[in-house]
N, C-alpha and C positions, 0 to 999 in steps of 0.2 A: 362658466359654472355659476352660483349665486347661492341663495337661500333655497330657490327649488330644487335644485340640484341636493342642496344638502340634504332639504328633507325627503327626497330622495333615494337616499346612500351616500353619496358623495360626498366629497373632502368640498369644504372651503375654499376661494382660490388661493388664498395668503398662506394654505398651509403650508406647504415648501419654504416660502420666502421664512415664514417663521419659526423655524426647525431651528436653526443655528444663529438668532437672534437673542443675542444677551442683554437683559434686561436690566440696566445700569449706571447710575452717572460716572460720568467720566467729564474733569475738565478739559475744556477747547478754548481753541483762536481761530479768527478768520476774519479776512480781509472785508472791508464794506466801504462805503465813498465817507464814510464819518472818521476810516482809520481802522486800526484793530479793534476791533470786537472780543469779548471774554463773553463765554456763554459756558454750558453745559449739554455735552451728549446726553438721552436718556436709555436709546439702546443701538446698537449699534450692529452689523452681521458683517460676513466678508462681502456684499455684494452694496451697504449702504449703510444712512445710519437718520435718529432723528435727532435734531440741536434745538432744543428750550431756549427762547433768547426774544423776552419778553422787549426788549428795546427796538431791534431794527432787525427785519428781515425782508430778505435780496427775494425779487419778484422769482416767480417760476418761470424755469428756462436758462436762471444766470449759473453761467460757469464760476464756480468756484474752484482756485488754483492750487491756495494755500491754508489752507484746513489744517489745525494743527490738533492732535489729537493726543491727550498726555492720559496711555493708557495702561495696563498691569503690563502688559507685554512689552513697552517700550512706550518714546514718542516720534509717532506715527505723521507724515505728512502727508496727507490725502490728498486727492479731486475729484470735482465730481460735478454734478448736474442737480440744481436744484428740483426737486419733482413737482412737489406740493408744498405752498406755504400760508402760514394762518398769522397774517397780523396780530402783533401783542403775544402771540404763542410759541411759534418756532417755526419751524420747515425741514421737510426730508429729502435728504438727499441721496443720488443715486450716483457709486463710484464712477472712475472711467481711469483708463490707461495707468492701473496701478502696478509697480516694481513686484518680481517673484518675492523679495523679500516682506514687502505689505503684507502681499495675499497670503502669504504664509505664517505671518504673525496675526493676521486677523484668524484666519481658520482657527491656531492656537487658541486665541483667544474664546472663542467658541466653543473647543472644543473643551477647555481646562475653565472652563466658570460655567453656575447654571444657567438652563439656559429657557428660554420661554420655549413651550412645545405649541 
């Protein structure tokens, strides 16, 4: 889908993705070859999130195991797959192999704060 698409009619492709994306700091940890890292979530959804972490960011493709996430809902230990990362910026990340009780405190979370449409 794309731009022609939209002016078109059509939805954007990230509108799904972006329905249930909370748009929000939230402090993190996560492992890196330097030791624990402190960064910052900026928004986060049940399916992935982006981490602000202007120091060191892990190339795309690297598994991340222990993602610690200290959110309203609780703290949250994630994993996930690095997707996209922007040196000096941050990197998003895409879940994988999360417990029913994650997926169900992230949806909460989603569902109980605003949320970017």
């Amino acid at each position: 889908m794309g731009w022609l698409n939209v002016l078109s009619g059509g939805k954007p492709d990230d509108n799904r993705r972006r329905r249930q994306r909370v748009v929000q700091y939230f402090d993190c940890t996560w492992s890196s070859a330097f030791g624990e890292e402190r960064a910052r979530i900026s928004n986060i959804s049940p399916t992935g999130c982006y981490i602000e972490s202007r120091f060191s960011v892990p190339a795309e493709g690297t598994a991340l195991t222990d993602l610690t996430a200290n959110l309203p809902v609780g703290t949250l230990t994630l994993q996930g797959t690095v997707i996209d990362a922007t040196p000096g910026v941050g990197f998003a990340v895409r879940f994988s192999e999360l417990d029913t009780h994650t997926v169900e405190s992230l949806r909460a979370l989603a569902k109980n704060t605003l949320v970017e449409h």
